[in-house]
C-alpha positions as CSV (number, residue, x, y, z in Angstrom):
1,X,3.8,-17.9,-87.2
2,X,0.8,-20.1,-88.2
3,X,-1.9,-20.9,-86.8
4,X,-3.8,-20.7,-83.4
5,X,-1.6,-19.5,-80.6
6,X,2.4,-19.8,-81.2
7,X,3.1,-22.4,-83.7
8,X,6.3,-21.6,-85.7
9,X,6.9,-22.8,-89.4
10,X,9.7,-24.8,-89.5
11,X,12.3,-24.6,-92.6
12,X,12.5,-27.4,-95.2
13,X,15.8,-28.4,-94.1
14,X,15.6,-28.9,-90.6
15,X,12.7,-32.1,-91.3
16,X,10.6,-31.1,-87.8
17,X,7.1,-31.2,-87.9
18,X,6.5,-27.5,-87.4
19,X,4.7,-28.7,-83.4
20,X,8.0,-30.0,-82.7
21,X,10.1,-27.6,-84.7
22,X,8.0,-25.0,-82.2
23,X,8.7,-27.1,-79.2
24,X,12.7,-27.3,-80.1
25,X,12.9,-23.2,-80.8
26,X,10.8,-22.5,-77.2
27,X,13.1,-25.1,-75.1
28,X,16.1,-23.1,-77.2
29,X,14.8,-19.8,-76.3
30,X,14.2,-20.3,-72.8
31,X,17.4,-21.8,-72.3
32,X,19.4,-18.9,-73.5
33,X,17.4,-16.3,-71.7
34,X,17.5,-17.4,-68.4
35,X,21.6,-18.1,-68.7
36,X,21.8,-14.8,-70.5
37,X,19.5,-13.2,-67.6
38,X,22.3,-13.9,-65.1
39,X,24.6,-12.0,-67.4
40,X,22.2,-9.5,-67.4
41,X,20.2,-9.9,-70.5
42,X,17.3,-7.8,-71.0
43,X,15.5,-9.7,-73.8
44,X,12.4,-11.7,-73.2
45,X,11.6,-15.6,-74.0
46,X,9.6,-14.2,-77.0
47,X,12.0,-12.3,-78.7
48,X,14.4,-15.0,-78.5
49,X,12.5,-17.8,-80.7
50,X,11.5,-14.7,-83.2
51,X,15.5,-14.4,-83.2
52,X,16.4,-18.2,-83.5
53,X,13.6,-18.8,-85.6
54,X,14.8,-16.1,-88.0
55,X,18.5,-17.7,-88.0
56,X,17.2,-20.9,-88.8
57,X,15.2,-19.7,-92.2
58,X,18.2,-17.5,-92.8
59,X,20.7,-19.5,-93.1
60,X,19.1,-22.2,-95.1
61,X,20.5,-25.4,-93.6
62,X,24.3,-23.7,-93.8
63,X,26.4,-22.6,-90.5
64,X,26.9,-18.7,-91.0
65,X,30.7,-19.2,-89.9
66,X,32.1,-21.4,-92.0
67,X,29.4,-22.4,-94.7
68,X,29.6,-25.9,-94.1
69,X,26.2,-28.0,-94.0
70,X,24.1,-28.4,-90.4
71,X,23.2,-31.7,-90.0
72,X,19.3,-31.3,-88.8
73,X,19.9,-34.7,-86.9
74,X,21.7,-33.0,-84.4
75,X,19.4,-29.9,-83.7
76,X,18.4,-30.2,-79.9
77,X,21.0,-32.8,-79.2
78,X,23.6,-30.5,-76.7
79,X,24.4,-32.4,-73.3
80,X,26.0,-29.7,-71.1
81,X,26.9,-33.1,-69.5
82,X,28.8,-34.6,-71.7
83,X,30.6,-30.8,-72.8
């Protein structure tokens, strides 16, 4: 966390600012809490950016699964539309 109020440091390889890397991790965060609330979730909106924010340094630009390369382009680009 860097500065004053919540501002997140984004990783190198994602290529956000880190204002909108913040912006991208908070819309994330909410997102997943309140679908995971009606599942009955517990967790709050804060402890899911420390948790998505701590994926994104740790896997250094690589999916966990399969080790392929994440394309940063497409980071925020999900259309539950178009799913």
């Amino acid at each position: 966390m860097t500065g004053v109020g919540v501002s997140w440091s984004a990783p190198v390889w994602v290529g956000l600012s880190d204002r909108d890397y913040s912006e991208l991790i908070q819309r994330k965060a909410v997102a997943v809490t309140k679908r995971d609330k009606r599942r009955g979730g517990q967790y709050t909106v804060k402890q899911a950016i420390e948790a998505i924010d701590e994926a994104f340094h740790r896997c250094n630009g690589f999916d966990p699964y399969d080790g392929s390369k994440l394309d940063p382009e497409l980071l925020g680009t999900y259309s539950n539309e178009r799913s």
